[in-house]
N, C-alpha and C positions, 0 to 999 in steps of 0.2 A: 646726736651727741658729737660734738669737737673732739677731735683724735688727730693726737700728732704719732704718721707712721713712717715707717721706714721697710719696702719690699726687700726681701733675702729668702733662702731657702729655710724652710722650719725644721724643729716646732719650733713657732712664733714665741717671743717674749711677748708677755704683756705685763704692763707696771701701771699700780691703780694706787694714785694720791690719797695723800691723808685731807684732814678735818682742815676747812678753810686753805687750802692750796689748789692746784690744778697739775693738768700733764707738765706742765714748765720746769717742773720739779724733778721728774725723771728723762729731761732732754738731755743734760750730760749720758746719762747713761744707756740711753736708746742710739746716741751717736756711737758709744764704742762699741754696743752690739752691732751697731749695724757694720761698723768697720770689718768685723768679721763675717761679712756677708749672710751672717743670720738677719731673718723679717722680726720686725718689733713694735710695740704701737702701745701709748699710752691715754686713756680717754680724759676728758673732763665727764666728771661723774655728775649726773640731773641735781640742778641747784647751786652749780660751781664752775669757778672756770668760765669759760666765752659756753659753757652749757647753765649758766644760769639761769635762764628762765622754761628750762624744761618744767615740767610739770613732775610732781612728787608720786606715793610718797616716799621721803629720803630717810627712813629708816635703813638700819644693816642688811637684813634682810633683799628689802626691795631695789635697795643697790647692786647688790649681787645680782638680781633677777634682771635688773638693767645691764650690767655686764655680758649674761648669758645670752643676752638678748642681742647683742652689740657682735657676739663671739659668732652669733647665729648668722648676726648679715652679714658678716664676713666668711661663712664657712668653714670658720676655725673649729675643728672637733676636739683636735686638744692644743694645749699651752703649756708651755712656762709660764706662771703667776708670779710676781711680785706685788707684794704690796707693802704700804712704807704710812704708819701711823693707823688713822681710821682704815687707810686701804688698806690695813693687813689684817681689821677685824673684819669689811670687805670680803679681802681673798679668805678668811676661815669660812665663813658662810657660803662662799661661793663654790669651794672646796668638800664642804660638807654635803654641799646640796647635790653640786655633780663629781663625784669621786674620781672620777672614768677621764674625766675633759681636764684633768691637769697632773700633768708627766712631774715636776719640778715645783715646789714651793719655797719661796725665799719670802720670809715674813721681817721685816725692819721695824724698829723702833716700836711695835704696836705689843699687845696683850689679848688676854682672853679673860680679860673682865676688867672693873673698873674698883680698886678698891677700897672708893669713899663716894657708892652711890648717891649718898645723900647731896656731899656735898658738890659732885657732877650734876647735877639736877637744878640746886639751888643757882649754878652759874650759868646755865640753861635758861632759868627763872629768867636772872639780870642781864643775860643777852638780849631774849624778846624785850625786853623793860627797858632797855639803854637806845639812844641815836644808833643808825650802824653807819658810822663815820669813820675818820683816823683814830678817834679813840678808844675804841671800840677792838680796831687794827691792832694797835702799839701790844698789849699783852698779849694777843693771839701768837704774834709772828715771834715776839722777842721767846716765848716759849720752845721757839726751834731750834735754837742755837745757845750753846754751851759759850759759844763769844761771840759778839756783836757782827757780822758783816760787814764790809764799807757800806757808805751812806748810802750809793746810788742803788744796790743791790736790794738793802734794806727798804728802799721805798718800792724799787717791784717786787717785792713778796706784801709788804702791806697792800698796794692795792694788787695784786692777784686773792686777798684774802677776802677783800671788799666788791670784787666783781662776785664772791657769795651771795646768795639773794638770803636774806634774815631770817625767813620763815625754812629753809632747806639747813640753815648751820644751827636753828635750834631742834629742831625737829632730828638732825640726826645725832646733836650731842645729847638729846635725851634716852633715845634709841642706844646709842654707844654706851651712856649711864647704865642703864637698865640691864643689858644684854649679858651674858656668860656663855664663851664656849671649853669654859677649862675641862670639865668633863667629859665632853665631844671629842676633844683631840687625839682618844686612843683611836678613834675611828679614820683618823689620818695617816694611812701606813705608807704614804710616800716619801721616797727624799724630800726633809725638809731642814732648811739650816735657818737660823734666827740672828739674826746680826742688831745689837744694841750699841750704843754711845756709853761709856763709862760713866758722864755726865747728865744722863737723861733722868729731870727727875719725875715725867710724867710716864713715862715706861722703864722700868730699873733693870740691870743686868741679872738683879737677883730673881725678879717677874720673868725675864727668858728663860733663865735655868728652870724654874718652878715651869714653866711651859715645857721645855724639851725634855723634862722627868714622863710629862705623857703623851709624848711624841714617839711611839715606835721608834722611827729611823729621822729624829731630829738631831742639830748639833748647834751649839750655840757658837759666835764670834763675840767677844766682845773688844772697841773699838774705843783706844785712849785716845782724851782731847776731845769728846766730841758729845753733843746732845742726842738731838730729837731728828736732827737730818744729818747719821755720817753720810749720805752720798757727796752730800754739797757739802759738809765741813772739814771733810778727809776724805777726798776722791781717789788720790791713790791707791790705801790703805784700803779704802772701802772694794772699789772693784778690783783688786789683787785679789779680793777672799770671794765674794760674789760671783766675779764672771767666771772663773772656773765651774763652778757648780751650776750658772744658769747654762753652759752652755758645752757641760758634759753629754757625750752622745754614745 
């Protein structure tokens, strides 16, 4: 598995990418951990990323189990999680599974459920059914952003979406469709804060709140100006509220 790291003294951050993206995504923000001489590392998760031709399979679940597994070859017993869209359905499961091995939870832009299964599935359908080319890219990536990026930027998030191998981005958007952990979440009793985009219309601020209602010790941010990536569309704003909390000791 591709991992972009950075050595410091721990606990380690780790930040685990959304649906069609990679580590690239959280490299602003592994630089400022690292500035602070805490250790940080972000993977590309099997099916994605320069990990695209890992072998499956990529459901939520089994991404988790590939993280833990990731956590193992490194020695990592516990972490800071972030996860930021699919990676924060990811880090729930991951969290869920091993309670013990994560100090800090920071969940971005994501949810604990999907709520138009149907119609998640159906576009699932027309993923495997469609070329997986630039057009394929275009509604993926334009989903992340509340305003357009300059052009040059815009073209490496489309093709970081398209280094996805086809059978890993539908296989986990049907798994992500499918899956629910809103109920799970009393069983989360760690520090967990939930940061949303004011703009996000694929994870809403009001889907946070309704999360951090069963979150023991959750709190929500919510983040004006900005979608489905505040790291990248309000990076001040964003890590002002963030790195505090990832890197409270």
């Amino acid at each position: 598995m591709h991992v972009i790291e950075h050595a410091g003294r721990g606990p380690v951050v780790v930040c685990v990418h959304g649906f069609c993206q990679s580590s690239a995504y959280w490299a602003p923000t592994l630089d400022r951990i690292a500035a602070q001489g805490i250790g940080a590392l972000a993977p590309d998760l099997p099916g994605f990323g320069t990990s695209a031709q890992e072998p499956g399979p990529y459901t939520m679940p089994a991404l988790a189990d590939a993280l833990a597994a990731l956590l193992d070859r490194r020695k990592l017993a516990q972490v800071v999680l972030v996860g930021g869209s699919m990676g924060g359905v990811v880090a729930q499961h991951f969290t869920l599974r091993h309670p013990t091995r994560v100090l800090r939870l920071l969940l971005v832009s994501t949810g604990a459920f999907t709520a138009d299964p149907t119609g998640a599935l159906a576009k699932a359908d027309a993923l495997e059914a469609a070329p997986w080319n630039e057009a394929a890219a275009i509604p993926i990536v334009s989903g992340f952003f509340y305003k357009s990026p300059p052009p040059e930027k815009l073209a490496q998030y489309r093709a970081i979406a398209l280094q996805a191998s086809q059978p890993a981005a539908v296989e986990a958007a049907r798994s992500n469709a499918r899956l629910r952990t809103l109920e799970d979440l009393g069983h989360i009793g760690l520090p967990t804060m939930i940061i949303q985009g004011r703009h996000d219309k694929a994870r809403t601020p009001e889907h946070g709140a309704e999360m951090c209602t069963r979150l023991p010790n959750g709190v929500l941010h919510v983040i004006e100006d900005a979608g489905h990536t505040p790291q990248l569309e309000q990076p001040d704003e964003f890590h002002a509220v963030a790195l505090p909390f990832l890197l409270a000791r």
